[in-house]
C-alpha positions in Angstrom: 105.7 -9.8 -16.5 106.1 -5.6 -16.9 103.4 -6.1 -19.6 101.1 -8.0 -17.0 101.6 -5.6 -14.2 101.1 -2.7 -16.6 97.9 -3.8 -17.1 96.7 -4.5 -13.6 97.5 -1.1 -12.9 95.8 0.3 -15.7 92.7 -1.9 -14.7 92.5 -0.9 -11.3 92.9 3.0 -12.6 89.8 2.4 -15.0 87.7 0.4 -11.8 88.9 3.6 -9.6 87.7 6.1 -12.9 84.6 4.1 -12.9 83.4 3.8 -9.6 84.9 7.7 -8.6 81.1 9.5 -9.1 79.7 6.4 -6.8 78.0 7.3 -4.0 77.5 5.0 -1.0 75.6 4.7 2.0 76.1 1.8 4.6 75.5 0.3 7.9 74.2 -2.4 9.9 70.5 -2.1 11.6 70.2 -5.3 14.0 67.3 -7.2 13.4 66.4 -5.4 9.9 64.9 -7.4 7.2 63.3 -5.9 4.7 63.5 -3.1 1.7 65.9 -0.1 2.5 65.5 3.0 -0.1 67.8 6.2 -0.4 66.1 9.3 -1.5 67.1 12.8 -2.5 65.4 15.7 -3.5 66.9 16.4 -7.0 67.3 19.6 -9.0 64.0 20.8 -10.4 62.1 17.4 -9.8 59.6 17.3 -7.3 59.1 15.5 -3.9 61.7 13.0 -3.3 63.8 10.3 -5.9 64.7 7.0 -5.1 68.1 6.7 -6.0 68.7 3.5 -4.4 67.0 0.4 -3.3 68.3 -2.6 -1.6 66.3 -6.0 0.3 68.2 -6.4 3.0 68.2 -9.9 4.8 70.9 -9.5 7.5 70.9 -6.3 9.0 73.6 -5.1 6.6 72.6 -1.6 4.4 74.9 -1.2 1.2 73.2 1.7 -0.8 75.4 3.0 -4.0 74.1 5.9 -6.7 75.5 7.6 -9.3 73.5 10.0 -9.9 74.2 12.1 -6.5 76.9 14.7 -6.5 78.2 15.3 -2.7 77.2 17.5 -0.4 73.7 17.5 0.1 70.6 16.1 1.9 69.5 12.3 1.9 67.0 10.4 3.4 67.0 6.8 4.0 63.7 4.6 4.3 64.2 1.6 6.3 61.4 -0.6 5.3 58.9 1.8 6.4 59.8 1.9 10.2 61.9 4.7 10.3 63.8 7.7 8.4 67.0 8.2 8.8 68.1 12.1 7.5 71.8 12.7 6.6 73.6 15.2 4.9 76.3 13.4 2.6 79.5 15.2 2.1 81.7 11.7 1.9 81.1 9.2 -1.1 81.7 6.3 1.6 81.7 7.5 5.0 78.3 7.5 5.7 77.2 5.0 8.3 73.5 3.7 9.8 73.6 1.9 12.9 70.8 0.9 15.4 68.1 -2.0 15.8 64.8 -2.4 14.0 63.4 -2.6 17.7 64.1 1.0 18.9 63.5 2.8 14.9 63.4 6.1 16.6 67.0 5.7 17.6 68.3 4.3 14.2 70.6 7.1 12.9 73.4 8.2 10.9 77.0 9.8 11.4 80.1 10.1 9.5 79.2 13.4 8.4 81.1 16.5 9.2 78.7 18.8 7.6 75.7 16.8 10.0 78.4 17.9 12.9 78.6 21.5 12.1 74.3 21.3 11.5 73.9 20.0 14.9 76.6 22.6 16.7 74.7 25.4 14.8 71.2 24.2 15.7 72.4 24.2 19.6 73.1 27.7 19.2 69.8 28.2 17.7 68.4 26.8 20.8 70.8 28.1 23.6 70.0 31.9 21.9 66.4 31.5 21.2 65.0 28.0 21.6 63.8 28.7 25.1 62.2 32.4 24.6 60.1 31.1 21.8 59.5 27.7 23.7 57.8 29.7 26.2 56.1 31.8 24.1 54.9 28.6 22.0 53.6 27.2 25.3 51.3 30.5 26.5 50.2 30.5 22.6 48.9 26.7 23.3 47.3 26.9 26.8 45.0 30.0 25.1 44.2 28.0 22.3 42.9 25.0 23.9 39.9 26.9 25.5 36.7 25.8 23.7 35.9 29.8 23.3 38.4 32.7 23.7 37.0 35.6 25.6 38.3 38.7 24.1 41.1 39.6 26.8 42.2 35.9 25.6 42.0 36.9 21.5 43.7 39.9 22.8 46.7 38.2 24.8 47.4 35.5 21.4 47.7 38.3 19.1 50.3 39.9 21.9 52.4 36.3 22.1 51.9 35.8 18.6 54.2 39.1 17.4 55.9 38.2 20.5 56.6 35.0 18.8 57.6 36.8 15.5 60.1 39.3 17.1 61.8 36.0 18.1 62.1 34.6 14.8 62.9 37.4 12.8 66.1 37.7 15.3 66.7 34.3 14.7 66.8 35.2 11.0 69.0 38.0 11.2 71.6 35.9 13.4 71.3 33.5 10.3 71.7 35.8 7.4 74.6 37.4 9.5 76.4 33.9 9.7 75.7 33.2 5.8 76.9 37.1 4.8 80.3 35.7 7.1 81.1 32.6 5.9 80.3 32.6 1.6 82.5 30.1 1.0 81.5 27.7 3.5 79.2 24.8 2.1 77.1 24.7 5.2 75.7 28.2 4.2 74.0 26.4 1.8 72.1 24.1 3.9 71.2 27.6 6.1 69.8 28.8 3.3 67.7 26.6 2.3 66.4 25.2 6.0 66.3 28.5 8.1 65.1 31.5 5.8 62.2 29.6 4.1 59.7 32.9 4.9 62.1 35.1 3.2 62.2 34.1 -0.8 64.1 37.7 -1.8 66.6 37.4 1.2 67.4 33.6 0.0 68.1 34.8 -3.3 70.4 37.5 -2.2 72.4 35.1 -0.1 72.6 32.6 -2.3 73.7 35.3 -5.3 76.3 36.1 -2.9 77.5 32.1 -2.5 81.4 32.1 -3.6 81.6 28.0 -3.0 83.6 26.0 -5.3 82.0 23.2 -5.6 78.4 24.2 -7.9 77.7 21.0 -9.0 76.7 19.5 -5.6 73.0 18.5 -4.9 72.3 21.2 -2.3 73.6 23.7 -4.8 71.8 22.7 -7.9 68.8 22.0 -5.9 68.9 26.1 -4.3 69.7 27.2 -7.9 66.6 25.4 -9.5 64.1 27.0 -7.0 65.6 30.3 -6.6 66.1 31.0 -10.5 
């Protein structure tokens, strides 16, 4: 009987050892029949990898790779009627939930990395969302005229740098979050989302990184384009 038990718990240690670098992605989507696909962008690849694929036939999304190392950026195809974004920093906590009907409101939590994103983009837009918003909208009004006069070729260059001054702010209020928090995995995602413009300012940042974890996708994936 010792010998027996001995072994179940041995077997259940090597199922555990086994299934420990899976990945998974679930949900329920009412009404959703049809092909669901997870996708990454992977370390020096290009575009996007499938990295799972499942028919589903009852609503219920059960999506499981091995070859993604946690945290970093997923996107989930469902059936071609909508993209669900998430950024993955739990092997199985990741849920979709919505209806095929309404695929624009099909979405995903469970993350608390996605948390942080959101909190940090609503600073972005209580700080500078509605200067560059109006700025955006004066750009647009100029532009639709079938010919600019010059006073109106005059005023677009003026929003324009107006529109710049804005964004380079923006930037700086970035880097100055990533130079404060180097150990925090969410300077990462900053990185590679909010200083696109600025190759040699990424680089520095991400030199500067001091993360433990530099096997995850989003690290790997920074690393291969900013070597």
């Amino acid at each position: 009987m010792k010998r027996f038990s001995l072994f179940l718990v041995l077997a259940t240690l090597l199922f555990c050892a086994c299934d420990s670098d899976t990945v998974k992605v679930r949900g329920e989507v009412e009404g959703l029949n049809g092909t669901v696909k997870l996708l990454a962008e992977m370390p020096g690849e290009p575009g996007l990898t499938i990295l799972a694929q499942q028919e589903v036939k009852d609503g219920k999304i059960d999506l499981r790779t091995d070859q993604f190392k946690i945290p970093g950026r997923v996107w989930v195809d469902i059936d071609g009627k909508a993209t669900v974004e998430a950024i993955l920093d739990t092997k199985d906590m990741i849920w979709i939930k919505g209806k095929i009907k309404f695929p624009d409101q099909i979405e995903a939590d469970g993350s608390g990395l996605m948390d942080e994103y959101k909190e940090i983009k609503k600073m972005y837009k209580e700080r500078f969302g509605e200067d560059i918003a109006k700025i955006d909208k004066r750009i647009e009004k100029i532009s639709k005229k079938e010919k600019l006069s010059k006073d109106d070729e005059v005023m677009l260059g003026i929003h324009q740098l107006q529109k710049q001054r804005f964004l380079k702010k923006q930037a700086n209020w970035t880097r100055d979050l990533i130079v404060a928090n180097p150990r925090k995995e969410i300077s990462l995602f900053l990185i590679k989302d909010q200083l696109v413009d600025s190759l040699d300012l990424q680089k520095k940042l991400f030199n500067k990184m001091a993360v433990e974890n530099k096997e995850s996708n989003i690290y790997k994936v920074l690393e291969s384009k900013l070597k």
